[in-house]
N, C-alpha and C positions, 0 to 999 in steps of 0.2 A: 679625607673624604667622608661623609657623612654617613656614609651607609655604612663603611668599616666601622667607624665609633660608634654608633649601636650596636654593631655587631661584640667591638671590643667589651663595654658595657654586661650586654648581656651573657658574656662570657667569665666576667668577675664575679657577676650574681649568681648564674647556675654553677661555678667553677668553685666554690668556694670551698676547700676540705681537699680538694685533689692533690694528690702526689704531685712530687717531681718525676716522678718513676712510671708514669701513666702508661697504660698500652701504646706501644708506636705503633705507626699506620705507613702505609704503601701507596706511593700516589704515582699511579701508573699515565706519562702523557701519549697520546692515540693523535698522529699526524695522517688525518686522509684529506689534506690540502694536496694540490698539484703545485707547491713546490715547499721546501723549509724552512722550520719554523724553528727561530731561534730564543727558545724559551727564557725569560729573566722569572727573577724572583727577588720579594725583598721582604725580610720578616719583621715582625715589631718588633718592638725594644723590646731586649731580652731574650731575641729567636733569632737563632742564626739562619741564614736560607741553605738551602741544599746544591752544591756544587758553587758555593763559593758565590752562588747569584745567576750562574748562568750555561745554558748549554744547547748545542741544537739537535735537534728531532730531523731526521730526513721526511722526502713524503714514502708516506706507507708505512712508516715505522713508528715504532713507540718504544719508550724506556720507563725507568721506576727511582722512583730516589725513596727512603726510607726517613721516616719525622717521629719527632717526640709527639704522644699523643696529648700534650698542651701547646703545643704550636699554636702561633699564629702570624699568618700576614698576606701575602697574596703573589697570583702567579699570574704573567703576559706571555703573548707570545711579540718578535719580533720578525719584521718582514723585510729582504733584500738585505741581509746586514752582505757585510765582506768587512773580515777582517785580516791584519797577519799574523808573522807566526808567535807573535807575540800578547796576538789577541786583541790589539788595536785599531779601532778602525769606526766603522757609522752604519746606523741600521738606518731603512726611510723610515720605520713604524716604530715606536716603544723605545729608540736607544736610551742605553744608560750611562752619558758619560763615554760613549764612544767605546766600551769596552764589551769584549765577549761574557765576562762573567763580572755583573754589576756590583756585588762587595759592597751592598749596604745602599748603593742609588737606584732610585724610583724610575720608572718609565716614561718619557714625555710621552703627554697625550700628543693627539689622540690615542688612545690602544684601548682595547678588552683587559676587562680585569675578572679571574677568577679568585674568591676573595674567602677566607677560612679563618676560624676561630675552634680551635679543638679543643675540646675536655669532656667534662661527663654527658654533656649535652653537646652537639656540635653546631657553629653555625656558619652555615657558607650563603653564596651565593653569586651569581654574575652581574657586574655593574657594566653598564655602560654611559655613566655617569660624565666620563674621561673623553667619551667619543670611544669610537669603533674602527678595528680594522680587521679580526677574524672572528667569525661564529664559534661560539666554544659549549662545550656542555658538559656538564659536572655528574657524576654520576655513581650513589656510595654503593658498597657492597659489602658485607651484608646488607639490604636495606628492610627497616619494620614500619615498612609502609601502612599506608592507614585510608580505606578508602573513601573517609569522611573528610579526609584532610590530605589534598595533595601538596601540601607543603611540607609533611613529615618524611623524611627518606626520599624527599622528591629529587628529578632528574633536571633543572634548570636548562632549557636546550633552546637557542637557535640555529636554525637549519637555514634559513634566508640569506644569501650576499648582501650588506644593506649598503655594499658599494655603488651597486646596481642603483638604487633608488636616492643614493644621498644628494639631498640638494647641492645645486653646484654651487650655494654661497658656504656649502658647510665644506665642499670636497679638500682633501690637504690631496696637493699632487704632490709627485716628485722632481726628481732633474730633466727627467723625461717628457715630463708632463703628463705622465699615468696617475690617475687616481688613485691614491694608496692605504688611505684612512679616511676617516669621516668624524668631521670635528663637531664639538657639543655645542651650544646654541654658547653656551659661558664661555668657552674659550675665544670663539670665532668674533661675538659682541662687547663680551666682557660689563656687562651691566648688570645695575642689584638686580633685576626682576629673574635675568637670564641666569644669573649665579647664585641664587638665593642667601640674597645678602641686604643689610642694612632694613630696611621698613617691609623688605620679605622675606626675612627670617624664620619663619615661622610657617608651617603645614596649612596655616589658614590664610597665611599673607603671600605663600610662594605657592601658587596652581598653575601646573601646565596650559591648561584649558583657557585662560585667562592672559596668558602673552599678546604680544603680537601676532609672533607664529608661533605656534604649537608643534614646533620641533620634537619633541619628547616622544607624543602619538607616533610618527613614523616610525620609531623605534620601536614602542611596544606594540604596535600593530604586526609588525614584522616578528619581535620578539619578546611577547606576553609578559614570559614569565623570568623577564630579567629587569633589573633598573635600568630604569630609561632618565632620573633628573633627581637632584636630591633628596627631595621628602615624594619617592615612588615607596615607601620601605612599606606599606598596608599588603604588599602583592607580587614581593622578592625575597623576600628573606625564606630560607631553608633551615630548618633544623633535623637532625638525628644522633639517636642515643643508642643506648647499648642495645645489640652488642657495638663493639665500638668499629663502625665500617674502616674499610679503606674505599681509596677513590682515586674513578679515573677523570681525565681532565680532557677532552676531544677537543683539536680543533678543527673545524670543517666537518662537522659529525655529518652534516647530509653531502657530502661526496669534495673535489676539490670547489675552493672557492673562485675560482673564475673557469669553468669549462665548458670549452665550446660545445653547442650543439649539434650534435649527435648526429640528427637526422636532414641535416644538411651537407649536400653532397659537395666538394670542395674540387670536384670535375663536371659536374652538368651546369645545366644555363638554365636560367629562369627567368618569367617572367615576373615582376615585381608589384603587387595587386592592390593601389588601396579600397581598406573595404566601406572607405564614406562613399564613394561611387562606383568601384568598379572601375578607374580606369587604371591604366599602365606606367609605369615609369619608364621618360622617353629620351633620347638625346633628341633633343631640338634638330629638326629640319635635318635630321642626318649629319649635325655638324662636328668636321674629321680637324678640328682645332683645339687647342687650348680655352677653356673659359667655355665654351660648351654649356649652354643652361642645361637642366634634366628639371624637364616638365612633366606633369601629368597630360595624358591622351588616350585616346579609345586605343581600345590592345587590337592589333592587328594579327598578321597570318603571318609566322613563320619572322618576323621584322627583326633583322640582326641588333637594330638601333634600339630594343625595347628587350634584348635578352643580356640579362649578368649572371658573373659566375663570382662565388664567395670563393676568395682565398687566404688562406688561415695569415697574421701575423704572428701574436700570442696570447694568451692570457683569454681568448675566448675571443678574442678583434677580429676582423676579416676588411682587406681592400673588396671594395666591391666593382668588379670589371666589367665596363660593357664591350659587347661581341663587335661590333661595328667597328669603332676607335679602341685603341689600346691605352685607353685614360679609364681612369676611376674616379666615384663621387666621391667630392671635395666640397666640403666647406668654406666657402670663399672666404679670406683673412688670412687665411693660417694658421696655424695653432694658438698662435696669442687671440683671435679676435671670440673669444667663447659667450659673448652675448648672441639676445633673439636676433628672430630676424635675417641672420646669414643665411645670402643665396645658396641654392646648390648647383654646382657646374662640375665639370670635369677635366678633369688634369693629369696631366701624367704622375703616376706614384713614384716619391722620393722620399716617403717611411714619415708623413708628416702625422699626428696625430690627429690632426683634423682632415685625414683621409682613412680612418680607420672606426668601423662599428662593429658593437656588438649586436644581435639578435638576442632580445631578446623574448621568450616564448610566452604569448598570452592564452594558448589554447586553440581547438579548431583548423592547427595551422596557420595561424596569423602570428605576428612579430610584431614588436618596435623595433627601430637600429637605434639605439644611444653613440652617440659622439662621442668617442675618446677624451676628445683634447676639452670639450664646454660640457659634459653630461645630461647634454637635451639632445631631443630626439629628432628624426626627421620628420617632416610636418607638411602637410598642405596648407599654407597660408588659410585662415578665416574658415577652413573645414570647406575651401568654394567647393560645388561642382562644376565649375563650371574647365572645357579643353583649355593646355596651353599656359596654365598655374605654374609657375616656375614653384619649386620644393624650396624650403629653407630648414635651417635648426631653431626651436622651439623647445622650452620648458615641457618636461614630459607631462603629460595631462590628461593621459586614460583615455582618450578621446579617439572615435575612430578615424582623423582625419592625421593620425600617426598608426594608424594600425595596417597592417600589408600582409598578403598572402603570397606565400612564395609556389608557384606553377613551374614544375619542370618542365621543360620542353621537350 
């Protein structure tokens, strides 16, 4: 990957006179995801990795493994592994060869990479060049920071889920059908312009800005100060020098990465608000059947057919139940049909993923729901105002004709 090989690069150059004997360093990993994270590692030629390549982190917990301080190579986390007691077995994110402790094999993308080059100078940094599947942030100690230059002793950090946001051409799901990574525009396409390759090779001939789509920006929008595409290296790269830090490695540094909202209550009933007009999320005509449209309508007094209550699945998801019928909104298709456009009605719940959303919080009290199983939102067809708009799923789009206020009753 290109941003380790400048990295490797510039570690030859300022490295040059270093012992074999350098100060070791203490790389302590920090799990505040809401579930385990199955650390791999793989070091360059001539670096051995720390536990053989691999180990897991519970949530809430952290450990330390101890490196030469010329190490180099890079650390992932991995998601939903199971293996047995022999340590064989499959991660959905990062596996290495199906094994707990990778012994020398690399992570399939998609996954986060936290990426290190040690000696007299050191230089790290987080790519998400590979695609993304946990927010991670690096962070040395001692640091001789500098505050002309936040790249000296800097702290590399995402704090954003960009599961939440990842276009649904880039989503990797699993067996499930859960979103579980988020693939790089190279991977997913596989073309020179997206890979920077062949006639864009080059920092002048490979610009994000100039794609198709500008994949790369959602990334660094979300997370600045990490690579988001090949030639990102002008406004990632970290370096620090003596004294010679140690470092921790976070993943989920801003809290677990999929947690539900808090201040939604998982026993009242509400009302369902969008805020392009004001009206209510409605079962049609009071209807006590399967396939049930759910329309917008002026909100009424007390109407059991216009009040739902969120109840938790996992991972931040919620069936959404109305009071009236004991069905929840369903995305018509099923979980395979994850294009625009799908009605919303109501069905009784059988754990389909296209019967399960997330909230998520735009401020003020308002929401989007994202779709499980297609990663678009619930939508008012065309933003009408007009009664009686049957809801569909739609490409998330910032727009208030997906934005909703939750009213208790």
């Amino acid at each position: 990957m290109r941003s380790l090989q400048v990295l490797l690069f510039g570690a030859l150059v300022l490295g040059t006179g270093q012992t074999a004997h350098a100060q070791s360093r203490t790389f302590t990993f920090v799990n505040k995801c809401n579930e385990t994270v199955w650390v791999g590692s793989l070091g360059n030629p001539g670096h051995a990795p720390p536990n053989s390549g691999g180990w897991a982190v519970n949530a809430g917990s952290s450990n330390s493994v101890t490196l030469p301080g010329d190490w180099a190579g890079r650390f992932w986390g991995r998601r939903n592994c199971n293996f047995n007691s022999s340590g064989q077995g499959f991660c959905d994110t990062g596996d290495c060869g199906g094994r707990l402790q990778c012994n020398g094999a690399g992570g399939v993308p998609p996954t986060s990479l936290a990426e290190f080059t040690l000696g007299s100078v050191d230089f790290y940094d987080v790519s998400l060049v590979d695609g993304y599947d946990f927010p991670i942030q690096i962070t040395p100690s001692p640091a001789n920071t500098s505050p002309s230059n936040p790249y000296q002793c800097g702290s590399p950090t995402c704090t954003t889920d960009l599961l939440s946001i990842c276009p649904p051409e880039l989503q990797k799901k699993n067996s499930a059908g859960k979103v579980v990574a988020c693939l790089s525009a190279c991977a997913r396409f596989n073309t020179d312009q997206y890979c920077c390759r062949g006639a864009y090779n080059t920092p002048a001939t490979c610009k994000s800005s100039a794609w198709p789509v500008n994949y790369p920006a959602i990334f660094k929008s979300a997370c600045p100060s990490q690579y988001s595409y090949a030639y990102d290296d002008n406004a990632s790269t970290f370096t620090c020098n003596n004294p010679s830090p140690n470092y921790s490695i976070t993943f989920c540094p801003g809290g677990g990465s999929n947690p539900p909202p808090t201040n939604i209550s998982t026993t009242a009933w509400y009302y369902i608000i969008n805020q392009n007009d004001g009206f209510c999320l409605d079962d049609t005509d009071w209807g006590n059947f399967d396939g049930a449209k759910v329309q917008q309508y002026g909100c009424g007094n007390n109407q059991a057919n216009q009040e739902w209550q969120f109840q938790t699945t996992d991972s931040g998801y919620y069936k959404i139940v109305n009071r009236y019928t004991p069905r929840v909104i369903d995305s018509s298709g099923g979980p395979t049909n994850t294009g625009n456009n799908a009605p919303i009605l109501l069905w009784p719940y059988w754990g389909g993923t296209n019967q399960q959303w997330k909230p998520v919080a735009l401020g003020g009290g308002y929401y989007k729901f994202v779709a499980r199983h297609s990663g678009r939102c619930l939508d008012v067809p065309g933003a009408s105002n007009a009664l009686g708009v049957q809801l569909q799923q739609y490409d998330c789009n910032g727009t208030n004709a997906q934005s909703f206020l939750l009213q208790q009753r």
